[in-house]
PyMOL Python script that loads the backbone (N, CA, C, O; Angstrom):
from pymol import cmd

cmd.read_pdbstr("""\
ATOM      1  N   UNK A   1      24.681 -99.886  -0.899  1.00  0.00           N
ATOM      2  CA  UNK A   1      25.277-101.122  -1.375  1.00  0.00           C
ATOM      3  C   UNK A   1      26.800-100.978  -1.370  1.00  0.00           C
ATOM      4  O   UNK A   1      27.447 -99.938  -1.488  1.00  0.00           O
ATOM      5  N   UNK A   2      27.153-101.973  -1.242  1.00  0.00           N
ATOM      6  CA  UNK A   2      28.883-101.802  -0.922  1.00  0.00           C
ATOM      7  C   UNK A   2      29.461-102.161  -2.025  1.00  0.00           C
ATOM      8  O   UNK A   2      28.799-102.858  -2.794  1.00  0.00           O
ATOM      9  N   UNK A   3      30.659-101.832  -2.344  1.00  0.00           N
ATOM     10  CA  UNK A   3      31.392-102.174  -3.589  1.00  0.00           C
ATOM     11  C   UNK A   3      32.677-102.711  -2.987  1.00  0.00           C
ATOM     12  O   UNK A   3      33.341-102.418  -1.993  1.00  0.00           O
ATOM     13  N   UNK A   4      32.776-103.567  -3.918  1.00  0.00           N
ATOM     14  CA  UNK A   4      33.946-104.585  -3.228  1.00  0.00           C
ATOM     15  C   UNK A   4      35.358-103.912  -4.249  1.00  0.00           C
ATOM     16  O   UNK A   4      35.336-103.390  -5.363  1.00  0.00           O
ATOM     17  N   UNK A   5      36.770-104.262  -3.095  1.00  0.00           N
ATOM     18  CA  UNK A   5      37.946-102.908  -3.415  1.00  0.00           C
ATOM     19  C   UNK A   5      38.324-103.436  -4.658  1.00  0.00           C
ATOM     20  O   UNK A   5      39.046-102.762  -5.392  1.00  0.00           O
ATOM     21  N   UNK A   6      37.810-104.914  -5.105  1.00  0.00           N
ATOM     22  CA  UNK A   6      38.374-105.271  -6.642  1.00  0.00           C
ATOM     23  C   UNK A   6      37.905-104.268  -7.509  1.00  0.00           C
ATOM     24  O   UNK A   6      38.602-103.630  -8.299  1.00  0.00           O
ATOM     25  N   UNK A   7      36.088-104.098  -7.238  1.00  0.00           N
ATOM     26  CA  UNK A   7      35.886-103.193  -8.512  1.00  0.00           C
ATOM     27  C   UNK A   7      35.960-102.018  -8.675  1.00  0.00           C
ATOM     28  O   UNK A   7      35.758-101.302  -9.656  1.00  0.00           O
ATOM     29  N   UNK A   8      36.524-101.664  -6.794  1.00  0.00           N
ATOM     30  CA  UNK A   8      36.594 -99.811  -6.934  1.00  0.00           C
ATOM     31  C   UNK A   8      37.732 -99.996  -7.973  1.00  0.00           C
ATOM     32  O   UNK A   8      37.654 -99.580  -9.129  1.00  0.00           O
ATOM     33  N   UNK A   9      39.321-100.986  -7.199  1.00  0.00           N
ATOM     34  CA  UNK A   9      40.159-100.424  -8.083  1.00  0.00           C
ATOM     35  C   UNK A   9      40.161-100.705  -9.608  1.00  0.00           C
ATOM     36  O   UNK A   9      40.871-100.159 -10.453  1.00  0.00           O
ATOM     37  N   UNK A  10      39.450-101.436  -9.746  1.00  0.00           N
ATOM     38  CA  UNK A  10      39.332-101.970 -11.597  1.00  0.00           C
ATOM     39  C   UNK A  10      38.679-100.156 -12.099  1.00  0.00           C
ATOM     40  O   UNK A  10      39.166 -99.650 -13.110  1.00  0.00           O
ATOM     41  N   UNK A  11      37.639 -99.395 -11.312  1.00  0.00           N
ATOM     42  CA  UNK A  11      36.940 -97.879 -11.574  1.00  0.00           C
ATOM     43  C   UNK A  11      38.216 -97.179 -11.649  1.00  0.00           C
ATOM     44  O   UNK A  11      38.609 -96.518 -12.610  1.00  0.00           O
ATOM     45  N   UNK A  12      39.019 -97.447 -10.205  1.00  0.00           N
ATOM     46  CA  UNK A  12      39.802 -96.568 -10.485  1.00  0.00           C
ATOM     47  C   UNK A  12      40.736 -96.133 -11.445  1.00  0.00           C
ATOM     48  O   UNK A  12      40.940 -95.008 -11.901  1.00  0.00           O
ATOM     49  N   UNK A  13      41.282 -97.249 -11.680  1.00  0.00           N
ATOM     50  CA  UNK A  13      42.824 -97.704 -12.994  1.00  0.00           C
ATOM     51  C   UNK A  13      41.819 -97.115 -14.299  1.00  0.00           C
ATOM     52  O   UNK A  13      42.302 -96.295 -15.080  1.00  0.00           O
ATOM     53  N   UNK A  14      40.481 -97.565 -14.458  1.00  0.00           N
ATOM     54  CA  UNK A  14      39.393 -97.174 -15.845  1.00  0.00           C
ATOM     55  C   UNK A  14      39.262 -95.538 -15.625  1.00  0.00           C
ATOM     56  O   UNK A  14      39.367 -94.907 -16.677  1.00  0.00           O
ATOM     57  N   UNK A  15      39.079 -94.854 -14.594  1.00  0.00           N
ATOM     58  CA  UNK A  15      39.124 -93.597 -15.051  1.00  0.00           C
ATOM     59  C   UNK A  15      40.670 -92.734 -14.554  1.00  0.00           C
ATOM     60  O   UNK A  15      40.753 -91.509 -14.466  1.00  0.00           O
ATOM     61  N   UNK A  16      41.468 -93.420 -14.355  1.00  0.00           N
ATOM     62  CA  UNK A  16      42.802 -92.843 -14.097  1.00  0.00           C
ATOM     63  C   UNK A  16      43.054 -92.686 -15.509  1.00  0.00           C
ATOM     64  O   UNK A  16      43.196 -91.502 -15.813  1.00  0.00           O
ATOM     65  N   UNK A  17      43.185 -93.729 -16.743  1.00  0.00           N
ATOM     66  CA  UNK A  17      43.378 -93.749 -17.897  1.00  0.00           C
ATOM     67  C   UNK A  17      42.510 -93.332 -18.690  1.00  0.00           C
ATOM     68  O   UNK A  17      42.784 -93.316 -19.890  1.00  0.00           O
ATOM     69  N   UNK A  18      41.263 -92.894 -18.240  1.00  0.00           N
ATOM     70  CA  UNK A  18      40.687 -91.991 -19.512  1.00  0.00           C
ATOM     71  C   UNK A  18      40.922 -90.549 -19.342  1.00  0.00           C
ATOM     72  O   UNK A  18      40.894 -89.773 -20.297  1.00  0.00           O
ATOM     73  N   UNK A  19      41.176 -90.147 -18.001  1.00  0.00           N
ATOM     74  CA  UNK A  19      41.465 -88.621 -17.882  1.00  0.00           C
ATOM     75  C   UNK A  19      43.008 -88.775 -18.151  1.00  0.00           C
ATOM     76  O   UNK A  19      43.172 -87.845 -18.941  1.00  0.00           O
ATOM     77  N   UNK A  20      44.335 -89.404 -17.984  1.00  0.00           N
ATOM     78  CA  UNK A  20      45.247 -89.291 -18.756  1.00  0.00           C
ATOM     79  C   UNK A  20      45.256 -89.275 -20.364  1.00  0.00           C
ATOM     80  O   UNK A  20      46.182 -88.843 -21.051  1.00  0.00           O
ATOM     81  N   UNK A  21      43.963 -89.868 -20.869  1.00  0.00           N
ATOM     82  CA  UNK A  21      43.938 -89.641 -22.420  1.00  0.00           C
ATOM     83  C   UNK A  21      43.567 -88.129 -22.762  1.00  0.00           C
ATOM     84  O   UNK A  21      44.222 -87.462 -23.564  1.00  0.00           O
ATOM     85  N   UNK A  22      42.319 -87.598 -21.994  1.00  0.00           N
ATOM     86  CA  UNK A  22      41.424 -86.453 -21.924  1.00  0.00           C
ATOM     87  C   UNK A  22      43.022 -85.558 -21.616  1.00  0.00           C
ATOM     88  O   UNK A  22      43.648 -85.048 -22.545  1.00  0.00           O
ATOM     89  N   UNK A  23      43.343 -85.521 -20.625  1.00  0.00           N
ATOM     90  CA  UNK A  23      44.630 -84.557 -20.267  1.00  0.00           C
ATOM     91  C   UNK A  23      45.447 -84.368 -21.479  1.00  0.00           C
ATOM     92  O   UNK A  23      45.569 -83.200 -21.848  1.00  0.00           O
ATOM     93  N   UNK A  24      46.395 -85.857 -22.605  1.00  0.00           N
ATOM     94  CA  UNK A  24      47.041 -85.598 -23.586  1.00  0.00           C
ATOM     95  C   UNK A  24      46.357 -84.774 -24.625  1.00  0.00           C
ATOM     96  O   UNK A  24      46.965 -83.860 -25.181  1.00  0.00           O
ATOM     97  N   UNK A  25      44.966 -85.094 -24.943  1.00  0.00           N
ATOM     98  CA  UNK A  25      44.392 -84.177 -26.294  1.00  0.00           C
ATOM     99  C   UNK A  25      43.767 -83.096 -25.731  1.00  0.00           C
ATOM    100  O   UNK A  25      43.573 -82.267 -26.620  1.00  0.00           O
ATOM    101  N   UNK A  26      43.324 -82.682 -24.575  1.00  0.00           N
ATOM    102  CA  UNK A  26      42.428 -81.342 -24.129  1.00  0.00           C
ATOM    103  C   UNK A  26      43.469 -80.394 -23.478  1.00  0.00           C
ATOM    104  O   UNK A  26      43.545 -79.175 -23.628  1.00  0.00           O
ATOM    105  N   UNK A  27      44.271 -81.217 -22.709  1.00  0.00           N
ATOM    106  CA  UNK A  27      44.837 -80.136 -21.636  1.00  0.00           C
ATOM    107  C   UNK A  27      44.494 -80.473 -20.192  1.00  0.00           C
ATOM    108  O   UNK A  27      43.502 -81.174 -19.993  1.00  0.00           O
ATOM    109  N   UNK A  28      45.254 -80.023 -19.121  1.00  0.00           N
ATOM    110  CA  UNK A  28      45.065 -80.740 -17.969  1.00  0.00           C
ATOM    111  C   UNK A  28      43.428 -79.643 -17.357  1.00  0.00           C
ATOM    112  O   UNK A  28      42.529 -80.014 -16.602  1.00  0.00           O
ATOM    113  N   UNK A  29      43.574 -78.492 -17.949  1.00  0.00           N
ATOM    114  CA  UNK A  29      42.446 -77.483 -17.668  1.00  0.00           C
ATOM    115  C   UNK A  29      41.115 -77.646 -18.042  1.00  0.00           C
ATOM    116  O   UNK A  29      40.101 -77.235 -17.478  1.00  0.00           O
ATOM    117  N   UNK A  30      41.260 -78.377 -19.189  1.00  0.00           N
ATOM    118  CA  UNK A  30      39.962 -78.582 -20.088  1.00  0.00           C
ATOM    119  C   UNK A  30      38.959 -79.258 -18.834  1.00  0.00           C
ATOM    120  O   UNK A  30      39.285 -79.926 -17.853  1.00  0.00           O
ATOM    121  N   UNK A  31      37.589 -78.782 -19.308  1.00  0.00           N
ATOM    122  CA  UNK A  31      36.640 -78.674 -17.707  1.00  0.00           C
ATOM    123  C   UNK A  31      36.386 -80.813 -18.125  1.00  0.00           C
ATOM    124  O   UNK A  31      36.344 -81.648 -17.222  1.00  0.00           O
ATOM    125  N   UNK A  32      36.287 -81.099 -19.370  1.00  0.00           N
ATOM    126  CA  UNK A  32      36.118 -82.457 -18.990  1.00  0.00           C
ATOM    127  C   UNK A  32      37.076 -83.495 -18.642  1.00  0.00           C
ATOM    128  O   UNK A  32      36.894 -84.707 -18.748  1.00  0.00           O
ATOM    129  N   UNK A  33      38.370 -82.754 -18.111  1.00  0.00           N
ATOM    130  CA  UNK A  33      39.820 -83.558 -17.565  1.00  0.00           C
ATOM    131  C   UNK A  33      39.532 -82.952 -15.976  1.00  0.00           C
ATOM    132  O   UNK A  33      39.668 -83.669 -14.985  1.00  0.00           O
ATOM    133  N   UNK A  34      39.251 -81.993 -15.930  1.00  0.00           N
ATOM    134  CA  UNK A  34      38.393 -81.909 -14.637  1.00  0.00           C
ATOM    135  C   UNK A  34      37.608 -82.388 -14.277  1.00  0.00           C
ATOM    136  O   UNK A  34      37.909 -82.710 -13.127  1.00  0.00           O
ATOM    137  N   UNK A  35      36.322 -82.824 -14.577  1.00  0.00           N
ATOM    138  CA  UNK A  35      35.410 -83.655 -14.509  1.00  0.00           C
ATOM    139  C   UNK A  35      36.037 -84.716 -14.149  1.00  0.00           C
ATOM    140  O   UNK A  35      36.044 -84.846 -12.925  1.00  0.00           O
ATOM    141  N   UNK A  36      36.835 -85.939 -15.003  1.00  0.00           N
ATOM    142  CA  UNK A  36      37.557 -87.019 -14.501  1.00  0.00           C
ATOM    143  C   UNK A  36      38.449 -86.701 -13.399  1.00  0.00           C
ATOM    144  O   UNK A  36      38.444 -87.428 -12.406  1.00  0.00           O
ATOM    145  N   UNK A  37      38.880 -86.130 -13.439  1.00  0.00           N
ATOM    146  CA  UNK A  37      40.030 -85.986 -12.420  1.00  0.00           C
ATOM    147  C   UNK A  37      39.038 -85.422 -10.593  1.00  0.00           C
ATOM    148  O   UNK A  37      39.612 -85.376  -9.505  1.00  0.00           O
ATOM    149  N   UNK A  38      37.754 -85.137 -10.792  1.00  0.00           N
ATOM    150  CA  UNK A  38      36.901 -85.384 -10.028  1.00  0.00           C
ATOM    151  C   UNK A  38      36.297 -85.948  -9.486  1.00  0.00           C
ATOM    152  O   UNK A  38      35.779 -85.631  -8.416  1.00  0.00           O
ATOM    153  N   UNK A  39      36.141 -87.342 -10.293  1.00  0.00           N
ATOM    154  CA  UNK A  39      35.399 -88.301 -10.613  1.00  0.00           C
ATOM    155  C   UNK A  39      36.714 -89.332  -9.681  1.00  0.00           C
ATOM    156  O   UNK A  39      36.593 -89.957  -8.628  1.00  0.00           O
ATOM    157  N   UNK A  40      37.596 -89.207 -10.346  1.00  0.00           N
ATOM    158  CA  UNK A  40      38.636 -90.420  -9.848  1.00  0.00           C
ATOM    159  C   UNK A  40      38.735 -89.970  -8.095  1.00  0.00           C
ATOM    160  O   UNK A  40      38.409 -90.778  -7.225  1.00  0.00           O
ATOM    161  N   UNK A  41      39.232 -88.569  -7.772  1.00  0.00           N
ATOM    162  CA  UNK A  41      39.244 -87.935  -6.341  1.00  0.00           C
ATOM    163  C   UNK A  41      38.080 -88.619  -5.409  1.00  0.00           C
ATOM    164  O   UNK A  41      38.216 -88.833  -4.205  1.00  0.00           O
ATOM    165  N   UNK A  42      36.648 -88.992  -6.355  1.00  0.00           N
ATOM    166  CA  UNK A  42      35.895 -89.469  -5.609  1.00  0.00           C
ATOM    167  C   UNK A  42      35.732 -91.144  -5.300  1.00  0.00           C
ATOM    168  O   UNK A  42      35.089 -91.811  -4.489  1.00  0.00           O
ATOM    169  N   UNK A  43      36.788 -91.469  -6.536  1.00  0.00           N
ATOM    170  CA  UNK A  43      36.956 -93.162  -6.305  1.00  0.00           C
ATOM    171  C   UNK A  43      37.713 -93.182  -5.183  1.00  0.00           C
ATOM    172  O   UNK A  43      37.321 -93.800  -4.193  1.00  0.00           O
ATOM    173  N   UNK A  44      38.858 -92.529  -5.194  1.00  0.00           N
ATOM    174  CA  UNK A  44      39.656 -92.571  -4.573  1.00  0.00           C
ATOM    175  C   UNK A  44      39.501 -92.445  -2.956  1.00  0.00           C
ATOM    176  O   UNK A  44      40.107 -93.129  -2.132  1.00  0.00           O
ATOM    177  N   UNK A  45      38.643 -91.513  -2.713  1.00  0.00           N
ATOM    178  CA  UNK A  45      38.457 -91.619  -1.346  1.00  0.00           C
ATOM    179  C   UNK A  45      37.454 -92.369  -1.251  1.00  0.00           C
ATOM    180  O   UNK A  45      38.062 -93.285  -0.696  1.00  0.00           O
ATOM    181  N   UNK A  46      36.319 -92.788  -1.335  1.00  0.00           N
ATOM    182  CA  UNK A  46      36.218 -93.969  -1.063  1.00  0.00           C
ATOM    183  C   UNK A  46      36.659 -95.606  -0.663  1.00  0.00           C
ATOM    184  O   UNK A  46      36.399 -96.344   0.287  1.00  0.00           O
ATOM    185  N   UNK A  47      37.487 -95.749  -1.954  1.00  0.00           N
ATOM    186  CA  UNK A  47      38.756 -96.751  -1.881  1.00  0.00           C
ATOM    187  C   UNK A  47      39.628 -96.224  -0.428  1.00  0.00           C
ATOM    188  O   UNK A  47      40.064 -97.318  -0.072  1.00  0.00           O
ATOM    189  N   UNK A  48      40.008 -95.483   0.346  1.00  0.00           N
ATOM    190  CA  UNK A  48      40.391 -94.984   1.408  1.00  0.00           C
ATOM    191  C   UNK A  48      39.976 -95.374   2.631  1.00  0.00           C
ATOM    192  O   UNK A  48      40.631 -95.872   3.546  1.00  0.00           O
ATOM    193  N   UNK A  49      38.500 -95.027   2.548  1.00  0.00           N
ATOM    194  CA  UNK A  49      37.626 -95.211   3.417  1.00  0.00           C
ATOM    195  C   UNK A  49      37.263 -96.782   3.627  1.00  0.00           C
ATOM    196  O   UNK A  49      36.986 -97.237   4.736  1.00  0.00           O
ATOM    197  N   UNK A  50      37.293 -97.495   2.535  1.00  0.00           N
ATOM    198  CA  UNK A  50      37.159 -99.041   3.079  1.00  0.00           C
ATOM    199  C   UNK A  50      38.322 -99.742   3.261  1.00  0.00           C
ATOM    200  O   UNK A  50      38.137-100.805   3.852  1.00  0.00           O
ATOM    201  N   UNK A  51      39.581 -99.487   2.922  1.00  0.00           N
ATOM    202  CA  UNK A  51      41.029 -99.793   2.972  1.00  0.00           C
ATOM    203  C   UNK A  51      41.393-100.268   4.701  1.00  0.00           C
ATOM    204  O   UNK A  51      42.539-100.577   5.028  1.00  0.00           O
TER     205      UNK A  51
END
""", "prot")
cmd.dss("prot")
cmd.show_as("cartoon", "prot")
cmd.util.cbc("prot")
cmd.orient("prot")
C-alpha cells in the first residue's frame, strides 16, 4: 500500500520530535534515541524513494 508524501512527512516531523525529546532527557546514545533515530532513517528513505 502506498503512503502518500503528506503523511510520510506529517511521520516524519512526529518522530523527528520525539527522538529530539528522547535525545534531551536520555542522551543521544540511549538505545531508545536510537531506536527513533532508526525509525526516522527509515521514514526518511522512503520519503526519498517516492520524491
Amino acid at each position: 500500500m502506498a503512503v502518500s508524501k503528506t503523511i510520510l512527512r506529517n511521520r516524519i516531523r512526529f518522530v523527528r520530535r520525539k527522538m529530539y525529546r528522547k535525545a534531551k532527557i536520555l542522551g543521544f546514545t540511549h538505545p531508545e534515541t536510537v531506536a527513533c533515530s532508526q525509525t526516522l532513517d527509515g521514514l526518511l528513505n522512503r520519503y526519498q524513494d517516492i520524491a
